[in-house]
N, CA and C of each residue as an Amber inpcrd file, in Angstrom:
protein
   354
  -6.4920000  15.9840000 -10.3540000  -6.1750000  14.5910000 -10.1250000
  -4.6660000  14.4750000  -9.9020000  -4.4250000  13.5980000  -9.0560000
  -2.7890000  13.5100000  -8.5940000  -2.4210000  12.3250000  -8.6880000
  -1.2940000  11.8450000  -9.0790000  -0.7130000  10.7140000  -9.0840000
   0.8610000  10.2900000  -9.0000000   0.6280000   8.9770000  -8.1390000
   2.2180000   9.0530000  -7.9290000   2.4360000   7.7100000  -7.9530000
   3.6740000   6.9320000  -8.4920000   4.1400000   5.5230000  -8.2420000
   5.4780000   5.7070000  -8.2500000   5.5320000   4.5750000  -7.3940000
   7.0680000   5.0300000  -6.3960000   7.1790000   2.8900000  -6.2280000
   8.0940000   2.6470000  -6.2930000   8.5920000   1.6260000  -5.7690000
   9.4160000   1.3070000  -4.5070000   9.4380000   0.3190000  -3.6950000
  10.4380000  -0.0420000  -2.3610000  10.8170000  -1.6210000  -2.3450000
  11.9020000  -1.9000000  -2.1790000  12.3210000  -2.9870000  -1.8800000
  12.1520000  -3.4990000   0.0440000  11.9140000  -4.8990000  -0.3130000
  11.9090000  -5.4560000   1.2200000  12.6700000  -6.5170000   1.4480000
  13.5050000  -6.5540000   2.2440000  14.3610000  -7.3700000   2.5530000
  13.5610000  -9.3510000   3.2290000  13.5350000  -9.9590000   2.4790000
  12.9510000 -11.0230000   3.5090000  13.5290000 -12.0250000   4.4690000
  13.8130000 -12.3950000   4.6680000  14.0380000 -13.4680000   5.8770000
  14.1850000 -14.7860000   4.9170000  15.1300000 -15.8460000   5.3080000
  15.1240000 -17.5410000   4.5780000  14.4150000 -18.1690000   5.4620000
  13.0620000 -18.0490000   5.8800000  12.5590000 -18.8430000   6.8140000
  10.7870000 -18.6650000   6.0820000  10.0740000 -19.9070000   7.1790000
   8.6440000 -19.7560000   6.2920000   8.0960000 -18.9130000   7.0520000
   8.5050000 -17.6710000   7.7730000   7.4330000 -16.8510000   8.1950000
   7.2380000 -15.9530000   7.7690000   5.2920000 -16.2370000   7.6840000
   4.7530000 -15.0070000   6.6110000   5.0880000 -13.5670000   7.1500000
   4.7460000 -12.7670000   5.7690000   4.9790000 -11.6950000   5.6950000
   3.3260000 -10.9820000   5.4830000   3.1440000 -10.1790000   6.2560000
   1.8570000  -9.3830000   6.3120000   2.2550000  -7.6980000   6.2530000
   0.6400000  -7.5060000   5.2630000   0.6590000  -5.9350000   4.9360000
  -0.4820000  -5.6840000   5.8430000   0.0670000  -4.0610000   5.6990000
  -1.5150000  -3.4070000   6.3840000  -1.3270000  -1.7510000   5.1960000
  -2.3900000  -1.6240000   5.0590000  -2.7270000  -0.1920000   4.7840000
  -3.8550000   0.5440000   4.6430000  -2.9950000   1.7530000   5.7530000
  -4.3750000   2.5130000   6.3520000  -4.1870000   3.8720000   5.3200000
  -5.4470000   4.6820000   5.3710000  -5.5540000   5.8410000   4.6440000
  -5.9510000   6.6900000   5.7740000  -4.9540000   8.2590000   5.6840000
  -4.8010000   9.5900000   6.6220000  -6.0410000  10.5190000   6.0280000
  -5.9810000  11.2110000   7.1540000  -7.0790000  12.3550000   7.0070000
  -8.2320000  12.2240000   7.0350000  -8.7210000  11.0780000   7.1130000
 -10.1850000  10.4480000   7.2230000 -10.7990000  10.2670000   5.1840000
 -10.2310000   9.8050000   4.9720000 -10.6490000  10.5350000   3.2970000
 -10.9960000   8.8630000   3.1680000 -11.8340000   8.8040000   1.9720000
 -12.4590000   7.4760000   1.3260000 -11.5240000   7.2930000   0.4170000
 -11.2460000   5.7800000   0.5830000  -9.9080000   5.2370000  -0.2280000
 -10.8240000   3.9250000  -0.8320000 -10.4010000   3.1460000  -2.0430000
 -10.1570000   2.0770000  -2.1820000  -8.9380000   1.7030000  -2.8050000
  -8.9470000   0.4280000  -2.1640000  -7.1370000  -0.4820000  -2.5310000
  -7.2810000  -1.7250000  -2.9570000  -6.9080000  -1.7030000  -3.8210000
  -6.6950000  -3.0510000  -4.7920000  -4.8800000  -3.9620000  -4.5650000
  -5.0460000  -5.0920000  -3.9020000  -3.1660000  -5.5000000  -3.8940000
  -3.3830000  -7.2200000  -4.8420000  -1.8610000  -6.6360000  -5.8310000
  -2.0770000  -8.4390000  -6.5040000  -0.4500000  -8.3110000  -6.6740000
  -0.4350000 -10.0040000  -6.9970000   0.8840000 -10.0880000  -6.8540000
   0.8900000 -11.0410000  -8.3180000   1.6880000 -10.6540000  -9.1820000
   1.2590000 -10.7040000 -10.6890000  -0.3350000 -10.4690000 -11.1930000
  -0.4890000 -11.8160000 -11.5320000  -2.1650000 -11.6220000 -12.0550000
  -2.9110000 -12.3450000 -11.3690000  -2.3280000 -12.1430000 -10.2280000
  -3.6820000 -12.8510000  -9.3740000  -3.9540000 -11.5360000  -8.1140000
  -5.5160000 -11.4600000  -7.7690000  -5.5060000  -9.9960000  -6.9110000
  -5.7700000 -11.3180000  -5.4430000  -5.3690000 -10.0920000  -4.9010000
  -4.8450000 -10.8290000  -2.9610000  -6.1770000 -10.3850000  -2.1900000
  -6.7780000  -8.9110000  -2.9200000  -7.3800000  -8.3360000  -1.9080000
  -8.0250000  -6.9820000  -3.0020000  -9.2020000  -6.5630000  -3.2610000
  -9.5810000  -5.6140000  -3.6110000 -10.9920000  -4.8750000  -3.7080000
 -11.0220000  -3.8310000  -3.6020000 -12.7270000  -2.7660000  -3.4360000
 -12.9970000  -2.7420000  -1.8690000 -11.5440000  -2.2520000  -1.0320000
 -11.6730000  -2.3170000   0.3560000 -11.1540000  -1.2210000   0.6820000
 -11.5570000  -0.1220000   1.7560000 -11.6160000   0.9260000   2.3560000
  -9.6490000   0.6730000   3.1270000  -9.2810000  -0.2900000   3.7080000
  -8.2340000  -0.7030000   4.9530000  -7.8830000  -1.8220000   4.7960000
  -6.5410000  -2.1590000   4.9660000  -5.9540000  -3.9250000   5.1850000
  -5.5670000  -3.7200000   6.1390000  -5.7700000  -4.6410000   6.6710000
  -5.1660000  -5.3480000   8.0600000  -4.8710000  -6.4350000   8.3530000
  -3.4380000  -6.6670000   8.2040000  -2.6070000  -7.9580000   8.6420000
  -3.1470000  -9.2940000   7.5480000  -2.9590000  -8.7820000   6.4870000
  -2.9960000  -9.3390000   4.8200000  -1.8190000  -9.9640000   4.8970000
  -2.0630000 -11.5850000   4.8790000  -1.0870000 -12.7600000   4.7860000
  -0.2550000 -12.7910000   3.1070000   0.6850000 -11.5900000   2.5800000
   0.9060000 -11.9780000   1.5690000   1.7930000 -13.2190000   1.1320000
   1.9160000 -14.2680000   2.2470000   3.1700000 -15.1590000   2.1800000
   4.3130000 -16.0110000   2.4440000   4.9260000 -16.7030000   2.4820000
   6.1180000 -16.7390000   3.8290000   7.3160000 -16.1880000   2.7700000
   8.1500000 -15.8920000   3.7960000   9.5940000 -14.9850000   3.4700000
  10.3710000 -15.6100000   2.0660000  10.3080000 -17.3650000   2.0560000
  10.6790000 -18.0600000   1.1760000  10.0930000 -17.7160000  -0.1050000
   8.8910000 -18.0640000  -0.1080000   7.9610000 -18.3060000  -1.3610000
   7.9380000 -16.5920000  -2.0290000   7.9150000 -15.2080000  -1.4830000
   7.8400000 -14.3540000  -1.3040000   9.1620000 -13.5630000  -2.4250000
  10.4400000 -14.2660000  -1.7010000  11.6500000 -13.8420000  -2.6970000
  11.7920000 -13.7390000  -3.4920000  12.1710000 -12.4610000  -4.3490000
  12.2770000 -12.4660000  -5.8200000  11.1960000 -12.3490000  -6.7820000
  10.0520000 -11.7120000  -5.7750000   8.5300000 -11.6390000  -6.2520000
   8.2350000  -9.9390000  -6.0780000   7.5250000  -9.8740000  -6.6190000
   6.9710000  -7.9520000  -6.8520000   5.0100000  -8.6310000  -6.3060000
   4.8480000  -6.9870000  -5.3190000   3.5180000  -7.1070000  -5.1070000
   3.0450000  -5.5440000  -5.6750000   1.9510000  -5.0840000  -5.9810000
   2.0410000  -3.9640000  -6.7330000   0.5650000  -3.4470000  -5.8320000
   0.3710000  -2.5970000  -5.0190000  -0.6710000  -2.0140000  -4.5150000
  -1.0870000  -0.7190000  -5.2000000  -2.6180000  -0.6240000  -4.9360000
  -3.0270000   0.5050000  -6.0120000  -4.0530000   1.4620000  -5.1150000
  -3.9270000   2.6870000  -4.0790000  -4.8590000   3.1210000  -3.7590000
  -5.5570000   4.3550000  -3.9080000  -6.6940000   4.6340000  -4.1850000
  -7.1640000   5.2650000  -4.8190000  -7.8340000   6.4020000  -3.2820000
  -7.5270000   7.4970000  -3.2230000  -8.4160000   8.5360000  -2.3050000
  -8.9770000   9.2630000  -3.1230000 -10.1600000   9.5000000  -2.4520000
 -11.4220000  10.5540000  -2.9730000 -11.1520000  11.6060000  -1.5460000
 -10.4330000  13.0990000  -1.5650000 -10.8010000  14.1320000  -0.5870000
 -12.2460000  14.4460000  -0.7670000 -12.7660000  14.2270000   0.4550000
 -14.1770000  14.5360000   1.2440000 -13.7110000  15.5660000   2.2660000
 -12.9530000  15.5810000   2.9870000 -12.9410000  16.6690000   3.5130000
 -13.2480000  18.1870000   3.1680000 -13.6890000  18.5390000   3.8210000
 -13.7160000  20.4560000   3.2840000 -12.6130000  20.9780000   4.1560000
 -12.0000000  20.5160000   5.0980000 -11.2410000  21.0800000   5.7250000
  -9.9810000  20.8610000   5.6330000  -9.0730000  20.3220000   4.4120000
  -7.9640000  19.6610000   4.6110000  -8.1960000  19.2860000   2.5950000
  -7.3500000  19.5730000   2.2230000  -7.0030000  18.4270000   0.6630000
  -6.1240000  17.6490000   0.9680000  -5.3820000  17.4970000   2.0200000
  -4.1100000  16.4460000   2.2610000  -4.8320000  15.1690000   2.3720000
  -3.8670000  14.3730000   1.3900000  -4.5180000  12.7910000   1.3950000
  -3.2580000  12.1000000   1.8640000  -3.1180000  10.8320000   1.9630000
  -1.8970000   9.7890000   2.4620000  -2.4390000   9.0030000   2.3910000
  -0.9330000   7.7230000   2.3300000  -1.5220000   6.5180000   2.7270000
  -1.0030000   5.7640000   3.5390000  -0.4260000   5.2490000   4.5030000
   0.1520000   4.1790000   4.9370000   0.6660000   3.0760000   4.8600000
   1.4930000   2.2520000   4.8540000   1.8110000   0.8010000   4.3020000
   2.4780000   0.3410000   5.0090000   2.4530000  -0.9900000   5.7570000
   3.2860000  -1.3860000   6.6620000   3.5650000  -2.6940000   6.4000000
   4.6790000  -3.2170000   6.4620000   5.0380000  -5.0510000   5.9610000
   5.5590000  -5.2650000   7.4070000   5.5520000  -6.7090000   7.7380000
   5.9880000  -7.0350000   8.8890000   6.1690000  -8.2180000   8.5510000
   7.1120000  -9.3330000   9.1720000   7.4440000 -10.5700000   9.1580000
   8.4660000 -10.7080000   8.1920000   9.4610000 -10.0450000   7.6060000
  10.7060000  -9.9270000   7.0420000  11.7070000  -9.9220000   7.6760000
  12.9910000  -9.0200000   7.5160000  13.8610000  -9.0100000   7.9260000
  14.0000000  -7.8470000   9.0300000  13.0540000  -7.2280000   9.1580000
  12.3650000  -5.9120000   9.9420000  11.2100000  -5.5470000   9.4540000
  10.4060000  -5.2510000  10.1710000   9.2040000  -4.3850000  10.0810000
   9.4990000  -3.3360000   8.9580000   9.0140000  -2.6930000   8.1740000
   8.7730000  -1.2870000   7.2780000   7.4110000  -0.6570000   7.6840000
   7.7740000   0.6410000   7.5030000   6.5740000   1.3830000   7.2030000
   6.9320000   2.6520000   5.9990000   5.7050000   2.7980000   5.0820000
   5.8570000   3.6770000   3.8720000   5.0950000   4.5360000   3.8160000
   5.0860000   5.7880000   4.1250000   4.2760000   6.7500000   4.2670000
   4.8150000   7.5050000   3.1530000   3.2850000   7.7960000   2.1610000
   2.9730000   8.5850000   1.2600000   1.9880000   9.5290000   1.6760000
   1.8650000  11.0470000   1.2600000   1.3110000  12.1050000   1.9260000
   1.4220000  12.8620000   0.2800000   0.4680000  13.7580000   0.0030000
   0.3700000  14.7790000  -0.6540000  -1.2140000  15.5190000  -0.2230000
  -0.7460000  17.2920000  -0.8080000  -2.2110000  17.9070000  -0.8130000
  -2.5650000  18.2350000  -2.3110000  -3.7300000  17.7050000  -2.6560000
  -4.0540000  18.3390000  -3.7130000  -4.6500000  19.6390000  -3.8300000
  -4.4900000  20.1350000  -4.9550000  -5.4060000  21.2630000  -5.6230000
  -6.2060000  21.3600000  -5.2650000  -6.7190000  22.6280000  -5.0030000
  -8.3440000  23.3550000  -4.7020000  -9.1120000  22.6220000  -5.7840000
 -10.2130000  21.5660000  -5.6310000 -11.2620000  21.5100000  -6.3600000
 -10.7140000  20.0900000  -7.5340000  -9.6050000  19.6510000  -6.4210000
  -9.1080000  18.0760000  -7.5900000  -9.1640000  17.1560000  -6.1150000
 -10.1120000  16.4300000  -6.5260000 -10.6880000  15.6020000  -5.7060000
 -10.1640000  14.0510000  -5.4430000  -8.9970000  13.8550000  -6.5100000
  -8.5960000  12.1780000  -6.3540000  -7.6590000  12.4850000  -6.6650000
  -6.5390000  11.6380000  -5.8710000  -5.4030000  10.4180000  -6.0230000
  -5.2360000   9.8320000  -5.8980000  -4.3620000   9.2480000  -6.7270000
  -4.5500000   7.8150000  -7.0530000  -2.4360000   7.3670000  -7.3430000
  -2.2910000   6.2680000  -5.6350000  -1.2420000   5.7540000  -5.9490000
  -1.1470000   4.3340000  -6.3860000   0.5880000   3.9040000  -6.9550000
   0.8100000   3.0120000  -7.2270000   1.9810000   3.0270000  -6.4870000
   2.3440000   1.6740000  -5.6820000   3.4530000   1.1980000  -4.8820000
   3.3190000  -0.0940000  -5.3290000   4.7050000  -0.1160000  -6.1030000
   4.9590000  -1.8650000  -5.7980000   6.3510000  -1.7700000  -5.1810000
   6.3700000  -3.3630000  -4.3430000   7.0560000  -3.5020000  -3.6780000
   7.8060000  -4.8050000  -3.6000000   9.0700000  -5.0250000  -4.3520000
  10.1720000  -5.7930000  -4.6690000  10.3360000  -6.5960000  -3.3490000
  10.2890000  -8.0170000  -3.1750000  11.1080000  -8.9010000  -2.2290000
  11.8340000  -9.5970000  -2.3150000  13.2560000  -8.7390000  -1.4250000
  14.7090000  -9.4380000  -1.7750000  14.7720000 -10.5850000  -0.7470000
């Protein structure tokens, strides 16, 4: 079992335009992702996000979102898992690419990214 949490800051914008996530999972591997922003969940028990309204730039500031995704390697040909993360509608686009291979015969990882908006 592998695990990693890593934090990133995002710069936002003083304007009301939202800010959207996406995150995809590499290698073809079965993921689920859970995203909340304190104690309320945004989105969770889903394979992919795509263009997830977390907000506008205003309301957004000075707020933490904390994503949680979980891969199961299915592959036989590959233990490399990843994940993808992309914010858009800030002060620039981001993208966060996380990648590891696990161990012969350790079948899950499991990340944590939260992500600070300045």
């Amino acid at each position: 079992m592998g695990q990693l949490t890593i934090s990133y800051l995002y710069p936002c914008k003083r304007t009301e335009t939202p800010v959207t996530i996406d995150v995809k999972i590499g290698f073809a591997q079965l993921s689920n992702i859970k995203i909340k922003q304190v104690n309320k969940i945004l989105i969770e028990d889903v394979p992919t996000v795509e263009n997830l309204e977390l907000g506008t730039n205003k309301k957004l500031k000075g707020k933490e979102i904390k994503c949680t995704v979980d891969i199961i390697d299915i592959q036989a040909a590959t233990n490399k898992v990843g994940v993808e993360i992309t914010l858009k509608g800030g002060q620039h686009d981001q993208q966060f690419l996380l990648e590891n291979e696990l161990a012969p015969g350790d079948p899950v990882m499991f990340y944590t990214v939260k992500i600070l908006f300045l």
